[in-house]
VMD Tcl script that builds the backbone (N, CA, C; Angstrom):
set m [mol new atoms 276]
animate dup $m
set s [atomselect $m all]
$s set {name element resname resid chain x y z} {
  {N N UNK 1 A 182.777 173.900 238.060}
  {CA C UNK 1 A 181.815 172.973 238.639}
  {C C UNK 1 A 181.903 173.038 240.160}
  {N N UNK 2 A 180.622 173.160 240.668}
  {CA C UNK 2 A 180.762 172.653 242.137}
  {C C UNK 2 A 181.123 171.525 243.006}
  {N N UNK 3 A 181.941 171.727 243.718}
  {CA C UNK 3 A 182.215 171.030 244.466}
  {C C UNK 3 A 181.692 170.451 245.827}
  {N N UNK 4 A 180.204 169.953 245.979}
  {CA C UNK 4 A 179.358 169.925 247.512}
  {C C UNK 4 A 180.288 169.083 248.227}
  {N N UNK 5 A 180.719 167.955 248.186}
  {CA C UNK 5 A 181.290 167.439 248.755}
  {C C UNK 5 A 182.661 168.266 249.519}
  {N N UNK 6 A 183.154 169.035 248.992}
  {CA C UNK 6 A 184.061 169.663 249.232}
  {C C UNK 6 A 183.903 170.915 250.390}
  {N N UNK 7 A 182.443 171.228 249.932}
  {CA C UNK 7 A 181.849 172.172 251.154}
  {C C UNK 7 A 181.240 171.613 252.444}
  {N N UNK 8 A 180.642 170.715 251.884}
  {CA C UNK 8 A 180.011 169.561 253.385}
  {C C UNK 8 A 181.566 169.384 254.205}
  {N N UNK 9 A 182.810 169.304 253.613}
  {CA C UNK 9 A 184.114 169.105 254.751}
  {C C UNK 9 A 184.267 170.331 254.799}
  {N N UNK 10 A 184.513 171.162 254.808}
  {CA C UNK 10 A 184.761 172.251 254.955}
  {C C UNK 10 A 183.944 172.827 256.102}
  {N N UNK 11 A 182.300 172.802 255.745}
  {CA C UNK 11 A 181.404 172.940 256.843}
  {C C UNK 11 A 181.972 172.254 258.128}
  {N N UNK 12 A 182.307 170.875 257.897}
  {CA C UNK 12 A 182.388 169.755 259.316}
  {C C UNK 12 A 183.496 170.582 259.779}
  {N N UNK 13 A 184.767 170.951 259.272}
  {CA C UNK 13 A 186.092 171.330 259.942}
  {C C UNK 13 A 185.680 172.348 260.568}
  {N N UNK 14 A 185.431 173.624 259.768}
  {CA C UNK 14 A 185.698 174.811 260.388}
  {C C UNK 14 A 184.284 175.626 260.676}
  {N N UNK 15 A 183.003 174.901 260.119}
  {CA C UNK 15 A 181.907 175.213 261.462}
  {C C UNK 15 A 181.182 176.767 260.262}
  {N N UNK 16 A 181.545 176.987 259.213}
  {CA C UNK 16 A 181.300 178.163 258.193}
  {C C UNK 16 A 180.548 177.135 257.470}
  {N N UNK 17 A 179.003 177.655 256.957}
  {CA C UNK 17 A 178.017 176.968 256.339}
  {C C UNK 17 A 177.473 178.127 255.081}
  {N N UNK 18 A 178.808 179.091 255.108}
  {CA C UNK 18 A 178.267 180.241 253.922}
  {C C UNK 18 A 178.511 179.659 252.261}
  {N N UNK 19 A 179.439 178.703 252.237}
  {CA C UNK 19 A 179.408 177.984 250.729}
  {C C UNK 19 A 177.917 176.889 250.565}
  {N N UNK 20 A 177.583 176.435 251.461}
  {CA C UNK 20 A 176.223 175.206 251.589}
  {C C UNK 20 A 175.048 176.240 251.440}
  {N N UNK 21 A 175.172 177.934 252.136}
  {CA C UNK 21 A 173.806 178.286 252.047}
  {C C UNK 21 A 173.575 179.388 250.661}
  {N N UNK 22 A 174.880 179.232 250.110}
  {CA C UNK 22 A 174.996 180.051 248.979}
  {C C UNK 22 A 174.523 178.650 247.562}
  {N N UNK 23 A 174.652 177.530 247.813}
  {CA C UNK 23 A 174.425 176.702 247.381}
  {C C UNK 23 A 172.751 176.293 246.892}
  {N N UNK 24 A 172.370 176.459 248.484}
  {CA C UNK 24 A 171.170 176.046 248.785}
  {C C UNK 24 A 169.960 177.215 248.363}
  {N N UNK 25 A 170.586 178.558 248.296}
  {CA C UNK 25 A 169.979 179.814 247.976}
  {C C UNK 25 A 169.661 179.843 246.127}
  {N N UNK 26 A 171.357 179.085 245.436}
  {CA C UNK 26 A 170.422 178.971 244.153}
  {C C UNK 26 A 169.969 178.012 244.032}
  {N N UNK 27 A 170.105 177.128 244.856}
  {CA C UNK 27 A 168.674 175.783 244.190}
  {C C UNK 27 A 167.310 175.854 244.226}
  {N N UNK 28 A 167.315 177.120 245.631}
  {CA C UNK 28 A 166.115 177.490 245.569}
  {C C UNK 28 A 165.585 178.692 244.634}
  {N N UNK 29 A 166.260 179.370 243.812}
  {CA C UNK 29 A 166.195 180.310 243.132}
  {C C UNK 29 A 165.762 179.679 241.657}
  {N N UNK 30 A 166.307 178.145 241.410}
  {CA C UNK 30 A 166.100 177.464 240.342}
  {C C UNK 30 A 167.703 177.497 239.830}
  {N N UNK 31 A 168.418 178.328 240.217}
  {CA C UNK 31 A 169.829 178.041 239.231}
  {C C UNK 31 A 170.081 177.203 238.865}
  {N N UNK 32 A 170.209 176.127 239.713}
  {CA C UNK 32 A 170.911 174.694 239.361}
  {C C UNK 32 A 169.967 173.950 238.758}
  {N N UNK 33 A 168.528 174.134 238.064}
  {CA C UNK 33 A 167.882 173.308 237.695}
  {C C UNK 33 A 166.519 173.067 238.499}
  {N N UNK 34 A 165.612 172.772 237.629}
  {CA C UNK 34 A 164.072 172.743 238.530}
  {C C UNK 34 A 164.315 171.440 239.388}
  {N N UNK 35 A 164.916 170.506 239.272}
  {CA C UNK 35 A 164.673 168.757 240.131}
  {C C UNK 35 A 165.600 169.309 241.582}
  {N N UNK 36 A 166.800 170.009 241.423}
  {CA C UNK 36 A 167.364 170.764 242.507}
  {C C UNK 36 A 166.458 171.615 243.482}
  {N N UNK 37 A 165.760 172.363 242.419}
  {CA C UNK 37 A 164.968 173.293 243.205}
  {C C UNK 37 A 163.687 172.915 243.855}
  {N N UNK 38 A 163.153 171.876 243.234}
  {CA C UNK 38 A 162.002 170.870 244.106}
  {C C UNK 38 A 162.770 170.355 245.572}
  {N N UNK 39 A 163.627 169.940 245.125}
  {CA C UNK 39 A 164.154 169.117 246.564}
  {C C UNK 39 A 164.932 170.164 247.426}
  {N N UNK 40 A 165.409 171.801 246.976}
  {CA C UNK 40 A 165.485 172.572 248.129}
  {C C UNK 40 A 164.255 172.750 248.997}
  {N N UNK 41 A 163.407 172.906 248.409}
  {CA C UNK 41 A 161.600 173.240 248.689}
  {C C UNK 41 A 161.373 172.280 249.322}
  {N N UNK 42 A 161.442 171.345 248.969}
  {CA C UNK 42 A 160.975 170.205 249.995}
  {C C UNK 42 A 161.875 170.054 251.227}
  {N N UNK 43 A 163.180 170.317 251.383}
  {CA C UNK 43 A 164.058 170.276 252.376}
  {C C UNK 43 A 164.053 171.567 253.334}
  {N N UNK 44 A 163.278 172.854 252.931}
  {CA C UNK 44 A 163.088 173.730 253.614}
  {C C UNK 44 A 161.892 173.339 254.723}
  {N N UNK 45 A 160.527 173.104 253.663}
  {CA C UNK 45 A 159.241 172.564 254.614}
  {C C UNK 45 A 159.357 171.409 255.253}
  {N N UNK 46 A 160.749 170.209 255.157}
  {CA C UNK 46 A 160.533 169.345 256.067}
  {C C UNK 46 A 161.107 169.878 257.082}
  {N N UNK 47 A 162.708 170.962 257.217}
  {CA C UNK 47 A 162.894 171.512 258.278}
  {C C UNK 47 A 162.088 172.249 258.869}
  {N N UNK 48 A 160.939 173.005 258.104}
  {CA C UNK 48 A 160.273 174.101 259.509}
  {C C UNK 48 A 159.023 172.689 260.330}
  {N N UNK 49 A 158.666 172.141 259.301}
  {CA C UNK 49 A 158.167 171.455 260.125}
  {C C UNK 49 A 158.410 170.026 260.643}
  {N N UNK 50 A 159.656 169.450 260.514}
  {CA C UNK 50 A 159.934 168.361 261.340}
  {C C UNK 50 A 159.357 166.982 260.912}
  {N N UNK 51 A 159.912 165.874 260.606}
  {CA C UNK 51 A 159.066 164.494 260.410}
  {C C UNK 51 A 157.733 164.585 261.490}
  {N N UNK 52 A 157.676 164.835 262.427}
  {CA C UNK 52 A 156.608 164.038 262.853}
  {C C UNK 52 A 155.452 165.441 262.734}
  {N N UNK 53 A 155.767 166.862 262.066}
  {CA C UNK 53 A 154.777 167.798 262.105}
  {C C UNK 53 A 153.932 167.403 260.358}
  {N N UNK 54 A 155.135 167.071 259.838}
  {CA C UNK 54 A 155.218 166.596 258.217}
  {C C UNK 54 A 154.101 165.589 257.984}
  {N N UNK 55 A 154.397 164.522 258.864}
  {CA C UNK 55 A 153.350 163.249 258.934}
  {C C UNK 55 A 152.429 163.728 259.242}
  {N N UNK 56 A 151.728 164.582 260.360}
  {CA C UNK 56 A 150.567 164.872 260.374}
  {C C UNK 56 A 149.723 165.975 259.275}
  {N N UNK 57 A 150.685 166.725 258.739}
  {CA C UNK 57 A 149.834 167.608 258.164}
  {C C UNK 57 A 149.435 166.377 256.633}
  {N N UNK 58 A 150.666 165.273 256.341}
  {CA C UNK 58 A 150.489 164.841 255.374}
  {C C UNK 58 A 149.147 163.820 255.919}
  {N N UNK 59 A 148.946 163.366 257.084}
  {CA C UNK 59 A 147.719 162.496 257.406}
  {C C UNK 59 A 146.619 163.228 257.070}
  {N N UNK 60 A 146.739 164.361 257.881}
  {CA C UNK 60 A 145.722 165.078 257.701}
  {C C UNK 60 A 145.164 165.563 255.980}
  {N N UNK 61 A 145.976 166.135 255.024}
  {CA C UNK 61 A 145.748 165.989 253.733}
  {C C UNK 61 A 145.051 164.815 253.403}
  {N N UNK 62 A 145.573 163.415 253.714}
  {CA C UNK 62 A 144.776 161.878 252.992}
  {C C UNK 62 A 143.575 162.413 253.336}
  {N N UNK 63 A 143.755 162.482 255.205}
  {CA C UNK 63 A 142.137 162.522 255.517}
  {C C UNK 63 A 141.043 163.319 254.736}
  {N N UNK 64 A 141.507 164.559 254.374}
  {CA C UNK 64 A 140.424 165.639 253.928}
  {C C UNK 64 A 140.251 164.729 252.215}
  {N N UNK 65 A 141.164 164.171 251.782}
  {CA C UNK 65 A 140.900 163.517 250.117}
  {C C UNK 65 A 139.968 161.850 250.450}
  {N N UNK 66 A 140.188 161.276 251.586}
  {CA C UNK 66 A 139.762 160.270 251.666}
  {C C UNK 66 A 138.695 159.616 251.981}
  {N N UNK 67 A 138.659 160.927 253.589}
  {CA C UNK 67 A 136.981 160.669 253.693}
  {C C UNK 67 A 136.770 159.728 254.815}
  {N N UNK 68 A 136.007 158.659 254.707}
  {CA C UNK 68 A 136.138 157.688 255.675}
  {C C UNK 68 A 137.206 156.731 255.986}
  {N N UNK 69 A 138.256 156.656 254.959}
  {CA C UNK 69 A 139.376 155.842 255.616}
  {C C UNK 69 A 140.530 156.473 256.052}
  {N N UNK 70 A 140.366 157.736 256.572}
  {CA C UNK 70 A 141.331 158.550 257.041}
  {C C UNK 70 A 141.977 157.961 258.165}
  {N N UNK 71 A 141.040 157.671 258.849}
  {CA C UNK 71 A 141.724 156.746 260.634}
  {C C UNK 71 A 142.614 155.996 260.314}
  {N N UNK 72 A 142.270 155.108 258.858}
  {CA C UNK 72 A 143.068 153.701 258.788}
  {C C UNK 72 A 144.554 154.552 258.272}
  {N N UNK 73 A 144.632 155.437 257.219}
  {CA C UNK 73 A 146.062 156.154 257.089}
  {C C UNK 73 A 146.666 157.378 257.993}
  {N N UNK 74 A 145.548 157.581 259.276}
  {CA C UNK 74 A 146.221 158.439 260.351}
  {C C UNK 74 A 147.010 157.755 261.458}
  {N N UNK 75 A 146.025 156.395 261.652}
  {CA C UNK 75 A 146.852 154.920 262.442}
  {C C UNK 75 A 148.163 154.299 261.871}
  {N N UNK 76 A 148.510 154.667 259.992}
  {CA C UNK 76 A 149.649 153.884 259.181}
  {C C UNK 76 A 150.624 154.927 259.886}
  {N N UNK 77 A 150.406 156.239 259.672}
  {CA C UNK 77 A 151.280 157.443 260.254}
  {C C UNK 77 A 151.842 157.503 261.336}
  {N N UNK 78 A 150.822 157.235 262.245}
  {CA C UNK 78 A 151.157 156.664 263.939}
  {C C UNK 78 A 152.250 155.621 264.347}
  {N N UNK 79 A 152.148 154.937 263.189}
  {CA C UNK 79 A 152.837 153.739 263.413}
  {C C UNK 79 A 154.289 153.849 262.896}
  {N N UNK 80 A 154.316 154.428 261.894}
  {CA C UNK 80 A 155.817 154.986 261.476}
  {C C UNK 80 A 156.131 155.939 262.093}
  {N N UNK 81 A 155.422 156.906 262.426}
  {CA C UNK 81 A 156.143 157.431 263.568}
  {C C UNK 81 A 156.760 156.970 264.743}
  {N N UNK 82 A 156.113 155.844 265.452}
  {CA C UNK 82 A 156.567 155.071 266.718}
  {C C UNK 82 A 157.921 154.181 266.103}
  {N N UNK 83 A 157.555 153.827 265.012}
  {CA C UNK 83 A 158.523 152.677 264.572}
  {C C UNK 83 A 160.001 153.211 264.267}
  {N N UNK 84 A 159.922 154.324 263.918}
  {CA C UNK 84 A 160.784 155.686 263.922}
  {C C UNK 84 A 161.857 156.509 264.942}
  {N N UNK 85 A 160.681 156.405 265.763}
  {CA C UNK 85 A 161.387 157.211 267.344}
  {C C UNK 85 A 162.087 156.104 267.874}
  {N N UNK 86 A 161.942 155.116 267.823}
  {CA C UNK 86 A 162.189 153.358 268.236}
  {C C UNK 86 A 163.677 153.306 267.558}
  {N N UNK 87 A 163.306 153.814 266.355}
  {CA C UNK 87 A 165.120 153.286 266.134}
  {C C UNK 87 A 166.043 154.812 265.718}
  {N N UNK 88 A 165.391 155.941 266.231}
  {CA C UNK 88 A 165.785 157.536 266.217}
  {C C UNK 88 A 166.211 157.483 267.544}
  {N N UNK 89 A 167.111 157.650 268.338}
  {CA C UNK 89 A 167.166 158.289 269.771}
  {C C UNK 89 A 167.054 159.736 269.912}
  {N N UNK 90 A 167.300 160.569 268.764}
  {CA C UNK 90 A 167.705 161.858 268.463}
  {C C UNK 90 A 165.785 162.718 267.705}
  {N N UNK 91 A 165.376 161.769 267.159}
  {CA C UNK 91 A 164.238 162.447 266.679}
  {C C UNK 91 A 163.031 162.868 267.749}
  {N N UNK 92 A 162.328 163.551 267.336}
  {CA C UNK 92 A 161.296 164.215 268.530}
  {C C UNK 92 A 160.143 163.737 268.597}
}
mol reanalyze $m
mol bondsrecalc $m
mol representation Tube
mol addrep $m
């Protein structure tokens, strides 16, 4: 059985992330199971694109399904984003 916890310290000590990306390589492969492999997928596209690139492409999606109340869920987006950076010092 794997041990993640055991690799996440390992990562922190000695700065080697080859057990986490050997990890992360079969979740995305499906090894560990399809609910694993959804949430590698999803943890890849939130890294290339970032919470606040994420929020917009996801605003932008409502908008194209919604139609005319797009403003009102591109303004909800806006707002978690601000409300976000507000208590992020570190986010962009």
């Amino acid at each position: 059985m794997l041990d993640v916890p055991a690799l996440v310290d390992a990562a922190l000590v000695t700065g080697d992330i080859a057990g986490l990306e050997r990890v992360n390589q079969n979740n995305l492969s499906g090894k560990n199971g399809a609910v694993l492999k959804v949430a590698a997928e999803s943890g890849e596209w939130w890294a290339e694109h970032g919470f606040v690139g994420g929020m917009k492409e996801f605003g932008s999606a409502l908008k194209d399904d919604l139609g005319g109340q797009a403003h009102e869920v591109v303004n909800f987006a806006s707002s978690v984003r601000d409300k976000v950076k507000s208590w992020c010092g570190w986010c962009p």
